[in-house]
N, C-alpha and C positions, 0 to 999 in steps of 0.2 A: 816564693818557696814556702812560705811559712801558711800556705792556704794545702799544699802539696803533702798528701797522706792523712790531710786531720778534717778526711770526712766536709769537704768545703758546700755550702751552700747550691743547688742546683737546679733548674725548672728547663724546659724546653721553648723555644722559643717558637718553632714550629716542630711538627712531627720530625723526631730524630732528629731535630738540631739543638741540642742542647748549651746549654749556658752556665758559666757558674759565676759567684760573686769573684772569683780570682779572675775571671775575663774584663769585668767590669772593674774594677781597681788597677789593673795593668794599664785598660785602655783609657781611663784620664788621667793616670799619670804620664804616658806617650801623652796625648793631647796639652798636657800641662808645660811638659818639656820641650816638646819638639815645634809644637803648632800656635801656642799662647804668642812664642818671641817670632815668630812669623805669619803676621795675620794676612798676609799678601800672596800665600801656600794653601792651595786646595789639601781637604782631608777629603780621605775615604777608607771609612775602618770596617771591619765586619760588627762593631757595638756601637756603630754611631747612626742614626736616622742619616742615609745618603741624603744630601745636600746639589742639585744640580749646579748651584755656585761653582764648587770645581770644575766644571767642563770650562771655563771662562782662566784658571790659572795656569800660567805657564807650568810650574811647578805644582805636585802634591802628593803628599805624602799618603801612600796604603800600607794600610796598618792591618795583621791581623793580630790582636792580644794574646791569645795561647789557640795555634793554631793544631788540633789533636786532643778538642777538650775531653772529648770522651775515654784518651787516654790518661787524663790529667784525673779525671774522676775518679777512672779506677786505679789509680794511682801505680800508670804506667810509667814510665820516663820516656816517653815519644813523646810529649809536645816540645813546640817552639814558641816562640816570640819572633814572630815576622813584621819587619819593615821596611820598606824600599821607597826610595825618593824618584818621582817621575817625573820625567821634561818629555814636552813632543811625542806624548803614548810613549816611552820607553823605561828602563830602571837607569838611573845613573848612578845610584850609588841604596845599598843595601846590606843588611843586618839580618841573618837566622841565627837566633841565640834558643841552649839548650839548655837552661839552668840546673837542670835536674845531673847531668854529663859534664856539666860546665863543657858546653863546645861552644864556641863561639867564633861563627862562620861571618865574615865579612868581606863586601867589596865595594870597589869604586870604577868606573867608568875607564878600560885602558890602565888600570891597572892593578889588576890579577887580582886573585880568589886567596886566602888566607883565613887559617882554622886556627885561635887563637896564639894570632899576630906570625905566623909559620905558613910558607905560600904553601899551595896544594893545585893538583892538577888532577883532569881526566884521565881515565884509565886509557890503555892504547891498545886495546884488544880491538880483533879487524873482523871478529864475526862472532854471529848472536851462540853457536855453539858455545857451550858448555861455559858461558857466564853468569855474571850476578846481579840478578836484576831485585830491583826494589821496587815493589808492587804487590798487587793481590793474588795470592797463590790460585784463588778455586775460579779467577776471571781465564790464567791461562790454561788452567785444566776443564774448562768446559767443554761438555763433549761435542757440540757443534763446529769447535777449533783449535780442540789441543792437537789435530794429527798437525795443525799446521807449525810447531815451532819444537825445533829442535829441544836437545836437553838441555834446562835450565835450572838456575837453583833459584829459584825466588823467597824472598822474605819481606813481608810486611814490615812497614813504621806507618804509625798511625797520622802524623800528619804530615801532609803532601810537602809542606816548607821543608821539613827534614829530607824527606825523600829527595830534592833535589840537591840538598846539601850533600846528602852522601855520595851522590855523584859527581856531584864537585867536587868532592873531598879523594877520589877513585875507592872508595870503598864499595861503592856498587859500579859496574859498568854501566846501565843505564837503565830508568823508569818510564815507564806504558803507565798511563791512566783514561782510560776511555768512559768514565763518567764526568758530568760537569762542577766545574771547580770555577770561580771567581778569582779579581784581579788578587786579594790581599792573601788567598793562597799559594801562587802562584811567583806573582812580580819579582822581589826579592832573591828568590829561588833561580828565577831565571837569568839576570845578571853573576850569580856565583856560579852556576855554570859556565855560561857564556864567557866568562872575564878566568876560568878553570882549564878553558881550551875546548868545548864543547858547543851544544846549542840544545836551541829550546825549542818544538816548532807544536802546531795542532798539528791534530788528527789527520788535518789536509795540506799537512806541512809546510805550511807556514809561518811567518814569525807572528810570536803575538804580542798582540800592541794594547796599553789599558790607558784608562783612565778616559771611556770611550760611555756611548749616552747608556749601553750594558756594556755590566761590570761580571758577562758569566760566557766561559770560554767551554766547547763542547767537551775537551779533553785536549791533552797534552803527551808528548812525546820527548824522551833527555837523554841527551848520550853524546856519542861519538856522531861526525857525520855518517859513518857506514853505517853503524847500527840503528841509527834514528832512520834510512832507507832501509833498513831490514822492517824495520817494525810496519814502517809504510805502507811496503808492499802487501804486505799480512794484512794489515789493517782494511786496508782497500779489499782484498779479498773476500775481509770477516762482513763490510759493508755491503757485500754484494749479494751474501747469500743469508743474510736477514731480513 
C-alpha cells in the first residue's frame, strides 16, 4: 500500500500489459514467504519467467502479485493479491486479498469461503433477470447480442480475482468474462466460489483445471448452477453467429 496513490514506477511489459515496481516487490516477497520454506512446490506467478519444472510438482503455488494493475496505477481500489495453492490441476486452498478495502477473502478445500475470517456464500437468485452481474458492461451491450440477455445491472472491478470474490462473497450474482485470462487470475478465485456454494466453469462449461503445459483459459463463467446454464446457452448462441 505504500506504492498505492504515490505515483508508483510503471513500463509495459507487452502492449497493454502493464507492470509496476509494486507487482514486482509483492511477488518476491510471496516467493520469499511461501515458495523459499518449500522448495519441493512448483511456482507459477504472472512476474516470474514460467519455469516448466512445475508441471513435475505435485503441489504449486499461482501467484498473481496485484491482480488489476492498471487499476492499482490509476489509483483505483480494484486490484487484489491473488494466490491459490494447487494439487492434481485443482485450488485447494486460496487467498484474494484487497488491501486497498481490507477485504480479505479466503478458502480451503471443503471448507467454505470466508471475507475476513466471517463465512459468506452465493447468492440464491434462480434466474439471469434483473441481477448483478460483475463484468464488462459495453461486452453485454453489443449490438450483435444485447437482444440476447435480459435486464441487467452490470458493473465492472478491474481485476477478474475480485470479480470472482464478489461472487463469493454474493455481492454480485454471477460473472461472464469471454476474453482470455490465465491460471493466476483465475485459480484462487475459483475455489472461493466453489467452496461459497457455487462454480466455476469455461465458456464450454466445463471445469477448469491449471497448472497445465498452458497456463491461458478462453474465458470463464461464476455463479449459481442455473445461471452459469443461462450464460451458456447465450454463449453458445453468441459463438454461432460470429
Amino acid at each position: 500500500m505504500r506504492y498505492f496513490g504515490q505515483s508508483p514506477q510503471h513500463w509495459e511489459k507487452e502492449e497493454n500489459q502493464p507492470v509496476s515496481e509494486a507487482d514486482i516487490a509483492v511477488n518476491d516477497l510471496l516467493h520469499q514467504q511461501l515458495q523459499t520454506p518449500r522448495p519441493d512446490y512448483g511456482w507459477l506467478s504472472e512476474e516470474t519467467p514460467d519455469e516448466q519444472h512445475r508441471l513435475t510438482c505435485s503441489r504449486v503455488w499461482v501467484v498473481d502479485p496485484i491482480d488489476g494493475t492498471k487499476a492499482f496505477i490509476q489509483g483505483k481500489p480494484e486490484f487484489t493479491i491473488s494466490v491459490a495453492l494447487v494439487e492434481n490441476c485443482r485450488p485447494i486452498a486460496a487467498v484474494v486479498y484487497n488491501p486497498a478495502h481490507k477485504e480479505f477473502y479466503a478458502a480451503m478445500l471443503d471448507m467454505g469461503t470466508h471475507c475476513n475470517a466471517k463465512p459468506v456464500q452465493i447468492t440464491e437468485r434462480k434466474t439471469l433477470e434483473n441481477s448483478r452481474i460483475c463484468g464488462y458492461e459495453k461486452m453485454f451491450a453489443h449490438e450483435g447480442w444485447a437482444h440476447l440477455w435480459p435486464q441487467l445491472t452490470v458493473e465492472n472491478r478491474n481485476s477478474v480475482a475480485y470479480r470472482l470474490a464478489l461472487v463469493a462473497a454474493g455481492q454480485f450474482d454471477a460473472t461472464l468474462i469471454m476474453n482470455a485470462k490465465n491460471d493466476w487470475d483465475i485459480a484462487a478465485g475459483d475455489l472461493l466460489v466453489h467452496e461459497a456454494g457455487g462454480v466455476v466453469f469455461g465458456l464450454d462449461r466445463k471445469q477448469l483445471t491449471y497448472n497445465n503445459q498452458t497456463t491461458r483459459h478462453r474465458g470463464l463463467m461464476a455463479g449459481s448452477k442455473t445461471l452459469t446454464a443461462e450464460f451458456a446457452s447465450r454463449v453458445e448462441t453468441i459463438k454461432h453467429n460470429l
